[in-house]
C-alpha positions in Angstrom: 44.5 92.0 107.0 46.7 91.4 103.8 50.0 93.1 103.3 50.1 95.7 101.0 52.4 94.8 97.6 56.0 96.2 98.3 57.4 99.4 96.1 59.5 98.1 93.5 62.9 100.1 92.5 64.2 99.2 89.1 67.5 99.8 89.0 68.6 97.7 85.5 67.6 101.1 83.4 70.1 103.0 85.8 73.2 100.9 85.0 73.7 102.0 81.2 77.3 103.4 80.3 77.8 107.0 78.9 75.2 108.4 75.9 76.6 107.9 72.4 77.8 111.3 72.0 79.5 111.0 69.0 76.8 112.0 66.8 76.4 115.5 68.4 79.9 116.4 68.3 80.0 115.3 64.5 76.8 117.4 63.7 78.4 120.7 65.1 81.4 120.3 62.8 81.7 118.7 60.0 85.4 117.9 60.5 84.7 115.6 63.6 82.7 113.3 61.0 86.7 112.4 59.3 88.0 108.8 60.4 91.1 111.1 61.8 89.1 112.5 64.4 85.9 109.9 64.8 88.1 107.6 66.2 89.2 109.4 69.4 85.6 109.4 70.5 85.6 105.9 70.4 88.0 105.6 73.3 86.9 106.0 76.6 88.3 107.9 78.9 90.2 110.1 76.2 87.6 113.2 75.4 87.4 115.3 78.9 83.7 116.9 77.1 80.0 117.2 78.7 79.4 113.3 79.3 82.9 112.7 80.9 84.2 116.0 82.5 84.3 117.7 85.9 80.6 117.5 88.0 79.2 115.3 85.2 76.5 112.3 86.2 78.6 109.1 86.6 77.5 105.7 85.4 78.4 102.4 87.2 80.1 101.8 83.2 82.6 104.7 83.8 83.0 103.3 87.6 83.9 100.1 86.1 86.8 101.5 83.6 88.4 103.8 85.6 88.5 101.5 88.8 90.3 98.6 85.9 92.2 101.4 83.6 93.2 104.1 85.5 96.5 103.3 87.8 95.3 105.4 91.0 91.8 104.5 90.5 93.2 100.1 90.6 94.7 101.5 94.0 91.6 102.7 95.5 89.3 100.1 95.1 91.1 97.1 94.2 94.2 97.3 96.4 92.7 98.7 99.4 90.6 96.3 99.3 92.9 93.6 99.3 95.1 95.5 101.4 91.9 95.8 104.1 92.0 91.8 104.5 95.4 91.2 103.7 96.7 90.8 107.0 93.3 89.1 108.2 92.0 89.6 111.6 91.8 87.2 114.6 88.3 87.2 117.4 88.8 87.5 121.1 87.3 86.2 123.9 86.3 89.2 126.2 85.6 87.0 129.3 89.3 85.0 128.6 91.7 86.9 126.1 94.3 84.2 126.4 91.6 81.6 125.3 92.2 81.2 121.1 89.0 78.6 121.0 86.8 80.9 119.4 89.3 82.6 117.2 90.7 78.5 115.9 87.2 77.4 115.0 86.1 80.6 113.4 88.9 80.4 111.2 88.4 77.1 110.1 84.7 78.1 109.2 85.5 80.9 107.1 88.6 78.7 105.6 85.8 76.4 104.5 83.7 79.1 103.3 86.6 80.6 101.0 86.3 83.9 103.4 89.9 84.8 101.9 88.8 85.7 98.6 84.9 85.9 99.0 85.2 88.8 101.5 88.4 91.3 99.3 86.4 90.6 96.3 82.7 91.7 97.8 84.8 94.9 99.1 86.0 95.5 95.7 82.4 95.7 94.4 81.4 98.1 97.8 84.1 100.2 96.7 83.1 100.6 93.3 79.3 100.8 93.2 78.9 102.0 97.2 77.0 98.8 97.7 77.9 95.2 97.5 76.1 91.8 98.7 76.7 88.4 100.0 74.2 86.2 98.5 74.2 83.2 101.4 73.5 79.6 100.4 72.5 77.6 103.4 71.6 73.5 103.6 68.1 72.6 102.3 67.8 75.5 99.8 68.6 76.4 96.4 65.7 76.4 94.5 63.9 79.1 92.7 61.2 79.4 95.5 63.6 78.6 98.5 65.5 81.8 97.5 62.3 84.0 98.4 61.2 81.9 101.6 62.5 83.9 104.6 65.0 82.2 106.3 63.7 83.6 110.1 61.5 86.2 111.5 62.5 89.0 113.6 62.2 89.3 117.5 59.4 91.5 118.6 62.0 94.0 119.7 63.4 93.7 116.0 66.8 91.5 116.3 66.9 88.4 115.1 66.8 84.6 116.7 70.3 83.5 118.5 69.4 80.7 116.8 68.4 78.7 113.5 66.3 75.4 113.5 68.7 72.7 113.7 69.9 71.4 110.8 70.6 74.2 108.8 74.7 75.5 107.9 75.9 78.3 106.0 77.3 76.8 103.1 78.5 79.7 100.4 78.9 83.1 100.7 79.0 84.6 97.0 79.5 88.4 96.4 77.3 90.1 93.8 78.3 94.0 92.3 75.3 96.4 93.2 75.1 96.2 89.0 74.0 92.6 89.2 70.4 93.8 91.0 68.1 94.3 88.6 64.8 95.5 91.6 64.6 96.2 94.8 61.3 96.0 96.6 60.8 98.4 99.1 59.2 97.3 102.8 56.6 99.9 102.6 55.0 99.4 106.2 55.3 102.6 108.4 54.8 100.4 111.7 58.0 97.8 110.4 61.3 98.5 111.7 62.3 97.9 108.7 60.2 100.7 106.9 62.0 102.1 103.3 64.5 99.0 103.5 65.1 96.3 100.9 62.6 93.6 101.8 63.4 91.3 98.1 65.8 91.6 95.7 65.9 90.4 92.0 69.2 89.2 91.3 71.2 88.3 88.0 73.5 85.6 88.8 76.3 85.3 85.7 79.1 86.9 84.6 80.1 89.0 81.5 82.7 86.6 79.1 84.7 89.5 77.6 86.8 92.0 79.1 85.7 93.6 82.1 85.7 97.1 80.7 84.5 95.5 77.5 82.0 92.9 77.4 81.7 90.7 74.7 79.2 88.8 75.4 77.1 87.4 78.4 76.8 84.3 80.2 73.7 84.3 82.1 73.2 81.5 84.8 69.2 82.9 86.0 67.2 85.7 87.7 66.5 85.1 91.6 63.8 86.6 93.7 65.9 86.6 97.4 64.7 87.5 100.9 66.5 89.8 102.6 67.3 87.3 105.4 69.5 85.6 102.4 71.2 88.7 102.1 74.4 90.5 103.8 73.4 93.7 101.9 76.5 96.2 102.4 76.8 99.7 102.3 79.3 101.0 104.8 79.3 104.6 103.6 75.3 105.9 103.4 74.7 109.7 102.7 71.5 110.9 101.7 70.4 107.5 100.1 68.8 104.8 102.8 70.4 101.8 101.5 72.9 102.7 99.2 75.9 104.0 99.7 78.2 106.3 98.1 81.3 104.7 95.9 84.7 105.3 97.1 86.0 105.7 93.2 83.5 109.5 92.9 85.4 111.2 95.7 88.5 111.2 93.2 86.4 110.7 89.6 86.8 114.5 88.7 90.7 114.2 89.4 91.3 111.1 87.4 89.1 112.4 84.2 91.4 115.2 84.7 95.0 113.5 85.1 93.9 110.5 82.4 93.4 113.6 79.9 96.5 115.5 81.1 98.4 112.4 80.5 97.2 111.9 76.8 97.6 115.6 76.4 101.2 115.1 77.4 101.8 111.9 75.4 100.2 113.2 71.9 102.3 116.4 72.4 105.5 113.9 72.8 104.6 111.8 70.0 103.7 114.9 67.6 106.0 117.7 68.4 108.4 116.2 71.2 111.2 116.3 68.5 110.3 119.6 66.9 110.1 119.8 63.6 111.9 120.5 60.5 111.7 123.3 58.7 113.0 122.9 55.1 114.0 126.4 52.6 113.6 126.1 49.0 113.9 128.0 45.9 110.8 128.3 43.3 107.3 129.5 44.0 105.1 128.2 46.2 103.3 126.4 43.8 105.9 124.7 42.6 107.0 123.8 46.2 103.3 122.5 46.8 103.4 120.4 43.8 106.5 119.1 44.2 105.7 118.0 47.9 102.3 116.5 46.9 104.1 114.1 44.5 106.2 112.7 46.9 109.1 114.6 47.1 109.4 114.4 50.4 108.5 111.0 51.4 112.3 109.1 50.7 113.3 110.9 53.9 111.2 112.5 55.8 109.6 110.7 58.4 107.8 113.5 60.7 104.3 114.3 61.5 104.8 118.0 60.2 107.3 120.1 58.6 107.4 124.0 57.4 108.5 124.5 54.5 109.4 128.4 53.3 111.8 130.5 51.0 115.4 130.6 51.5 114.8 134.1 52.6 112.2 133.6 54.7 112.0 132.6 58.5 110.3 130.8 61.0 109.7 130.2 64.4 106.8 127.9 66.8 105.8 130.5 69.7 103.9 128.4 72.1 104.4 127.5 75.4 107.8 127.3 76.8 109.5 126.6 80.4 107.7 125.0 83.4 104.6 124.8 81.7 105.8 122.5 79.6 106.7 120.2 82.9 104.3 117.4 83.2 105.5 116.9 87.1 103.6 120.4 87.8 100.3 118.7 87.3 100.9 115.3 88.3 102.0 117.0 91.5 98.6 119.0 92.4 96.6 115.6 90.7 98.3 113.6 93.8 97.7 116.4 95.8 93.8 116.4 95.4 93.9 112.5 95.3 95.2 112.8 98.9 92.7 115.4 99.9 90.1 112.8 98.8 91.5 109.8 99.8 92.8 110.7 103.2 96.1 109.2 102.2 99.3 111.5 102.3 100.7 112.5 99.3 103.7 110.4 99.6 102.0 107.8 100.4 99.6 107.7 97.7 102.3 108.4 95.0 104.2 104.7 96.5 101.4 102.9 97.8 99.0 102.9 93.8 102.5 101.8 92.6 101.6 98.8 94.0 102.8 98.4 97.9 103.2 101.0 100.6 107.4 101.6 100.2 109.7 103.9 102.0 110.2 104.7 105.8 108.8 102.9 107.8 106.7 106.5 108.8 105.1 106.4 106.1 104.1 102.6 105.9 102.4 103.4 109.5 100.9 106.5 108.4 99.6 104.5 105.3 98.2 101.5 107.4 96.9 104.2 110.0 94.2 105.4 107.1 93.6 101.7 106.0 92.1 101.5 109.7 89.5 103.6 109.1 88.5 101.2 105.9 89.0 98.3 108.1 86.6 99.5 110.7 84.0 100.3 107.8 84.0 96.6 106.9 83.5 95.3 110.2 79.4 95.6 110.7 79.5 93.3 107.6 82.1 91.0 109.0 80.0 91.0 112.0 76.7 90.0 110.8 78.5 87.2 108.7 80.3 85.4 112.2 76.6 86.2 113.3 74.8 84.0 110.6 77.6 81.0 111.8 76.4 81.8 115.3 73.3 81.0 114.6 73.4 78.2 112.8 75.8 76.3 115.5 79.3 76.4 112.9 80.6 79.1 115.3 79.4 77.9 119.1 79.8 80.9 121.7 77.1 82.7 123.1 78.3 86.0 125.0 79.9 88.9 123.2 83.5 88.7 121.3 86.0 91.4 119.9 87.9 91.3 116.4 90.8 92.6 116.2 92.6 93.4 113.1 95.9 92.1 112.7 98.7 94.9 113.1 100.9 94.8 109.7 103.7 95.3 112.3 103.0 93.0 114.8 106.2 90.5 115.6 106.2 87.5 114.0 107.3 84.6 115.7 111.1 84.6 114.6 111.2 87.4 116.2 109.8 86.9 119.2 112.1 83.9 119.7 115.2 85.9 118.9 113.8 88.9 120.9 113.0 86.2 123.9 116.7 84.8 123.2 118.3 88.2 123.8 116.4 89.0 126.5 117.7 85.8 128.3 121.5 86.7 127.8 120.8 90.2 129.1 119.9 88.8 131.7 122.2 87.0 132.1 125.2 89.6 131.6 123.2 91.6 134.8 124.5 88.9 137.1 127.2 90.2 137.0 126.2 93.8 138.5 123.0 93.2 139.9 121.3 90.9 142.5 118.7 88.4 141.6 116.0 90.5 143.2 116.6 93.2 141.6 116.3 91.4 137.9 113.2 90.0 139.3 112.4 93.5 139.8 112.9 94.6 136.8 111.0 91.9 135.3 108.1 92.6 137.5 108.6 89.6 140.0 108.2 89.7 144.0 111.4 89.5 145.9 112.9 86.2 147.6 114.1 86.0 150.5 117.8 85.5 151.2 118.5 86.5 147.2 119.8 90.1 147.4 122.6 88.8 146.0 124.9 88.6 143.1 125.4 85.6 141.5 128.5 86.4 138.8 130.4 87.2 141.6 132.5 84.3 143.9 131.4 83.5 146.8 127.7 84.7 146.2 126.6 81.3 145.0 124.6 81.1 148.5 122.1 84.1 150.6 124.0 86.2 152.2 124.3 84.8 156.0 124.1 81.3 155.0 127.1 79.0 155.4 129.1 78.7 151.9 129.3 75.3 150.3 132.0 73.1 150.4 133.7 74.0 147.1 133.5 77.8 148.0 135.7 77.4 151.1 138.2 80.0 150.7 141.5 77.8 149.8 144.7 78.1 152.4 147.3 80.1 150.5 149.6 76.4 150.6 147.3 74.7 149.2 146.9 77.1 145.8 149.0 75.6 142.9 151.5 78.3 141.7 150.0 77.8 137.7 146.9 78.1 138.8 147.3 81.7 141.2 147.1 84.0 138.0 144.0 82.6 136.3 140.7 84.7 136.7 138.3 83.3 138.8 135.4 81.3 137.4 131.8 83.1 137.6 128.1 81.7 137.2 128.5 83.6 134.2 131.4 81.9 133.1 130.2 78.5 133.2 126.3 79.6 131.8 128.3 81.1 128.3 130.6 78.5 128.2 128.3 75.4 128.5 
């Protein structure tokens, strides 16, 4: 029986940036039509209004500029990211956790595979769109038509083969932004485990040339049709949606609409009235004032944005607002105080850490890194089914189960360890002097020896107790002791161990 065609999704009609509002705000007052106030509209992110506000639809357009323009959205998508992989991760061997073999030749893989930046820079896209992909490129294919041949068939009881025909090796892993899928088509059969999942997907492979945030022009390479089986499709954070997940950037989009605005707020109000300005008493009419000014009376010295102007007898006085309303901190406060409510990230911490690096007590670098495990552990069903592909093509050879663990920021480095392992040794060896060799071996969780309950820093211990001494610890006949030598302090273990 033939398969029925698969439900397309077209998702290139989904991925245009805010309408051009411009036109509607000009029509309902003729004022906004003036070059003085067209040009604000222009600029994104500066008009808080019905296509950029609080609970407004977001496109993957205003994703992209706020996650490049605003400071605290850079943090959230592109530093965590980096921050995520920064410190790297290393596999263990459940069956042998002293054995690095699988760790050592997975490493090399991924070195080969350019893992360090392929991996932060898919997370980056994840982050922004809720979805990102690793397109794989394996030996033998490349072509048009190779990119929709499935690379393997599922296992009756859905998984898929331990293994690859031989011959085949991962060879690239490129990321691709959910914005660079133009369809989707849809496994549509009821009795397939993987019913309402992407079965193809059409994929733009290029770049934009111009700015990020402002494209000037494209560079398109092609259009692929891709199996799934080509495909790491990742979407750590699924809601409602089946395979796509939710970007990191809307938990916080509301709040940094709202502090971007508050910001330019605060800087026009600097710029036009941080200064005051003057006001200026003359004698005549104010006609004669008016025409005076409108002929440039004023413009030899008078450099301000406004100025008032009145009769000598007159007065004059700005009421607005005054005090801690004017303080900008107020708002910036409560804005990091909602970005930590949505980030998960104490307040502190988010205030240091978009600043570029988590700084301050060493507190709140833990606490910081203790939410970045959370991210971490989101990441890892991807990181998985990529050491899975190099499983089954034979790059990565192991066959039971294994463990990856993510590097602790604060792990000891080796310098340390060595000067930790150095100190250790001379405590050691200062408890000689106090305390018998079984008890150290004690304390270092050794079994006792026999014949060694004793202390070797002090003479005359150098052998078990009950033994006969040796030769050189025969206690001296008092004749024999040279007169120079009867005040000098006895030499100890200890003594000779420092001073060699």
């Amino acid at each position: 029986m033939s398969k029925k065609p698969a439900k397309t999704v077209d998702y290139s009609e989904m991925k245009t940036g805010v309408p051009d509002f411009r036109g509607v705000r000009a029509a309902s007052s003729d004022s906004y039509t003036t070059k003085e106030y067209y040009k604000p509209f222009q600029t994104r992110g500066r008009y808080i209004g019905a296509y950029e506000a609080f609970g407004a639809s977001i496109s993957d357009t205003d994703r992209l500029f706020y996650s490049t323009r605003e400071p605290v959205g850079v943090w959230w998508v592109k530093r965590i990211a980096y921050d995520i992989w920064d410190n790297w991760f290393r596999l263990i061997n459940p069956e042998d956790k002293t054995d690095t073999t699988l760790d050592d030749k997975t490493q090399r893989v991924l070195r080969q595979l350019k893992a360090h930046t392929q991996l932060p820079r898919e997370t980056i896209f994840e982050r922004r769109t809720g979805t990102g992909i690793l397109l794989l490129s394996y030996t033998g294919f490349g072509s048009e038509t190779d990119w929709a041949t499935p690379l393997y068939t599922l296992n009756p009881d859905g998984t898929p083969p331990k293994r690859l025909e031989s011959g085949k090796k991962l060879l690239q892993i490129t990321p691709y932004p959910w914005t660079s899928v133009q369809t989707v088509e849809i496994e549509d059969d009821p009795a397939s485990i993987r019913y309402g999942l992407p079965e193809y997907y059409t994929i733009t492979q290029g770049g934009d040339t111009g700015d990020s945030t402002n494209p000037q022009g494209t560079q398109t390479i092609g259009v692929i049709r891709v199996h799934w089986t080509r495909v790491i499709h990742d979407a750590p954070r699924l809601d409602q949606h089946t395979y796509l997940g939710v970007p990191v950037i809307d938990e916080i989009f509301d709040d940094l609409v709202g502090a971007r605005n508050a910001r330019w707020a605060a800087y026009e109000s600097y710029y036009r009235h941080g200064t005051g300005f003057p006001v200026i008493k003359m004698k005549g009419s104010a006609h004669e004032i008016r025409e005076w000014v409108e002929d440039g009376g004023l413009d030899n010295f008078m450099h301000v944005r406004g100025y008032f102007i009145c009769n000598p007898d007159e007065d004059f006085k700005f009421a607005g607002a005054e005090g801690e309303v004017l303080n900008p901190n107020t708002y910036f406060d409560m804005h990091f105080a909602f970005i930590a409510a949505g980030t998960g990230v104490a307040k502190d911490s988010v205030q240091s850490t978009s600043a570029g690096g988590a700084v301050g007590s060493e507190a709140k670098e833990r606490q910081y890194f203790k939410s970045l495990s959370l991210q971490q552990n989101m990441k890892e069903p991807m990181l998985r089914e990529l050491i899975d592909r190099l499983i089954q093509t034979g790059q990565i050879n192991h066959d039971g189960e294994y463990l990856v663990e993510w590097i602790d920021p604060f792990e000891v480095n080796p310098q340390d360890k060595s000067a930790m392992k150095f100190m250790d040794a001379r405590t050691t060896v200062l408890e000689m002097q106090y305390m018998t060799v079984n008890e150290i071996r004690g304390i270092k969780g050794l079994p006792p020896l026999d014949g060694y309950d004793i202390i070797l820093g002090l003479p005359g211990q150098m052998t078990p107790i009950g033994s006969e001494p040796a030769p050189n610890q025969n206690e001296p006949k008092r004749e024999e002791i040279n007169p120079e030598e009867a005040n000098k302090p006895e030499s100890t273990l200890l003594d000779r161990v420092l001073n060699t």
